[in-house]
Every structure is written in structure tokens, then in C-alpha cells.
C-alpha positions in Angstrom: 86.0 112.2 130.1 84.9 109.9 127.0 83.5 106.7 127.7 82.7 104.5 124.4 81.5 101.3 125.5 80.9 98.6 122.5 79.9 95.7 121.5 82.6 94.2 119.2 86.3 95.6 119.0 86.5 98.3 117.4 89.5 97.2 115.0 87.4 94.0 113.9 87.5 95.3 109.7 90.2 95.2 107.6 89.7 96.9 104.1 91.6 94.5 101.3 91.1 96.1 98.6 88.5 99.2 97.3 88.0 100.8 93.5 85.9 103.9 92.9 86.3 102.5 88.9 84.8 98.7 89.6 82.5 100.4 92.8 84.0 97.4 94.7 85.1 96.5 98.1 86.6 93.7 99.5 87.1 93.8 103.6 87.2 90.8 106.4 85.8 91.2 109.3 85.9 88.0 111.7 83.4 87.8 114.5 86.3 86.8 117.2 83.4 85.0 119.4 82.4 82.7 116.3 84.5 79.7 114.9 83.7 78.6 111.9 84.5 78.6 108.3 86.7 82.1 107.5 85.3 84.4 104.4 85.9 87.4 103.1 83.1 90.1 102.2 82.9 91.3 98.7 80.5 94.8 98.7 79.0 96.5 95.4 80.3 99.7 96.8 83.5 101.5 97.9 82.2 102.1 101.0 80.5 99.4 102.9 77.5 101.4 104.4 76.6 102.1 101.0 77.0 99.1 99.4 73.4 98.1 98.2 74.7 94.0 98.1 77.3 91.9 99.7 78.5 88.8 99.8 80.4 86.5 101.8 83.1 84.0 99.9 84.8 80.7 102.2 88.8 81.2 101.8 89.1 76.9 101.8 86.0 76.4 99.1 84.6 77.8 96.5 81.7 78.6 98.4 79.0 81.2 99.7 77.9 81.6 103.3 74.8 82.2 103.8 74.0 85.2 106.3 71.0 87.2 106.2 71.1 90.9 106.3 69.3 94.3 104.9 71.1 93.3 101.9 70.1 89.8 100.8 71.7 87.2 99.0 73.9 87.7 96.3 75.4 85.4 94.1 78.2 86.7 91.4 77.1 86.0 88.3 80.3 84.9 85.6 81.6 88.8 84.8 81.7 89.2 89.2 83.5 86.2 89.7 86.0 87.0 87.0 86.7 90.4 88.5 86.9 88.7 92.2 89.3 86.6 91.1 91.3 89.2 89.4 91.2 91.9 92.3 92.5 88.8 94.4 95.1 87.8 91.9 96.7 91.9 91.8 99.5 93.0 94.1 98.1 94.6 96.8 98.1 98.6 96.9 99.1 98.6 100.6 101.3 96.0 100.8 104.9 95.5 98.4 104.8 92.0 97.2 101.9 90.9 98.3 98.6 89.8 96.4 95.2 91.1 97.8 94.7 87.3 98.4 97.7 86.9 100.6 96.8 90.2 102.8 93.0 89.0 102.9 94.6 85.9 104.4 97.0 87.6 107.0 94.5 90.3 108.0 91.8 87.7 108.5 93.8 85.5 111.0 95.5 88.8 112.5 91.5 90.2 113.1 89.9 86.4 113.9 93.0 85.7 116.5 93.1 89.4 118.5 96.7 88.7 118.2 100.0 90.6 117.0 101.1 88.3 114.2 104.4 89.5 112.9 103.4 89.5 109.3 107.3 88.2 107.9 106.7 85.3 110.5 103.3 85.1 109.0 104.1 84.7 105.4 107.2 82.5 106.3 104.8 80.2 107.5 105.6 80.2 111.7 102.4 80.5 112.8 100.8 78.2 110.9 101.8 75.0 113.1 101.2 77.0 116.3 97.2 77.5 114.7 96.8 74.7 112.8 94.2 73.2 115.1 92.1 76.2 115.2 89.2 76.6 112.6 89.1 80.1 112.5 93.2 80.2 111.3 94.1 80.6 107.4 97.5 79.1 106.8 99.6 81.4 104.8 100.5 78.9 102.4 96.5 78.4 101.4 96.0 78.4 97.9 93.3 80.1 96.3 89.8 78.1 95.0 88.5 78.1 91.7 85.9 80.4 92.3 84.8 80.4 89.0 83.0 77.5 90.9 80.6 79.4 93.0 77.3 78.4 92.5 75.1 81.1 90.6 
């Protein structure tokens, strides 16, 4: 018999997007004991235990949140925020008419709420009155920030 006995869920990262051609990664990982503003994690790497820098961007500002780890802060200077907000902007590879902003939205709240969110009901906006109250929710109709607006 295996026992594996952990701290967090297992199934608390969702990859977003990765490119072996930029060397980026974009994943969420929600800390399901810990409301607060959501964000998404933007790595320097494919993979995320080799990624030398990462930061973390708000989804409802553009913003930073500050968290320190082996890495440091980084902020993205104008080229990094250009590509950020064009990985966002691209359909997404894993999901048919979808942008990697929209599925970054839906995994977050399907990761941050430990709950089985249909994703149709999702992006036809059902759960988003059932939520609204909680502060770790995105709404699927969230617009993307300006985030050529992040403070270098």
C-alpha cells in the first residue's frame, strides 16, 4: 500500500499557456485556504522548477503582488508586458474558442473554489451570481487590464 500524505491538493496548478520559442509559462495556482486578490503566475521558463524569475499579475488591476520567494521580484519591463498581453489575447492551444485569458479565468476559479464548474455554465456566466460575494471568484465576463500599466 501507498500512502502520499500532502500539504496542498495535489491538483492546485493549472498550466495556461507554455512556449519553448518565448521560454514562457503562464499557470494559476490558487492557495484554496487564502482569499484575497486572484493572479496569475507568469515564469521565464517552460517549466516552472526551472524558471530562474516569476511573477505574479492581479486579474482585476493592472498590478503586481508582492510574494517573496527563491526567485525575487520581477517586474516586466515594456517588451514582457507586450508579449503577456499577447500570449493572453491568442486562442488557447487546449481550449476551441477560447483565449488564454478566458481559460486563465475559468481554471483560476475552478482551482480557487475546489469545485466542478461546468465550464459552458461558466462562460455563459451561471456561476458568476452564485460567487459574486466571494473575493477569490473571477467572473467570466472580466475584462482584461491594461497591463501595459504595470509599474516597472
Amino acid at each position: 500500500m501507498i500512502r502520499i500524505i500532502c500539504e496542498e491538493y495535489l491538483d492546485e496548478m493549472a498550466t495556461i499557456y507554455k512556449n519553448k520559442e518565448y521560454g514562457i509559462l503562464v499557470a494559476v495556482n490558487p492557495d484554496s485556504k487564502r482569499s484575497g486578490n486572484p493572479y496569475f503566475k507568469f515564469y521565464n521558463n517552460v517549466s516552472y522548477d526551472k524558471a530562474t524569475k516569476v511573477v505574479r499579475i492581479l486579474f482585476n488591476y493592472p498590478d503586481y503582488v508582492l510574494h517573496k520567494d527563491r526567485m525575487g521580484l520581477w517586474k516586466l519591463n515594456s517588451k514582457e508586458k507586450k508579449l503577456l498581453i499577447k500570449i493572453l489575447k491568442e486562442e488557447s492551444d487546449m481550449y476551441d474558442g477560447y483565449t488564454n485569458w478566458d481559460i486563465a479565468k475559468y481554471e483560476w476559479s475552478l482551482e480557487y473554489l475546489e469545485e466542478p464548474l461546468n465550464m459552458a455554465k461558466y462562460f455563459k456566466g451561471e456561476y458568476d451570481t452564485i460567487y459574486k460575494n466571494n473575493p477569490g471568484y473571477i467572473s467570466s465576463t472580466l475584462k482584461m487590464p491594461d497591463y501595459t500599466k504595470l509599474q516597472f
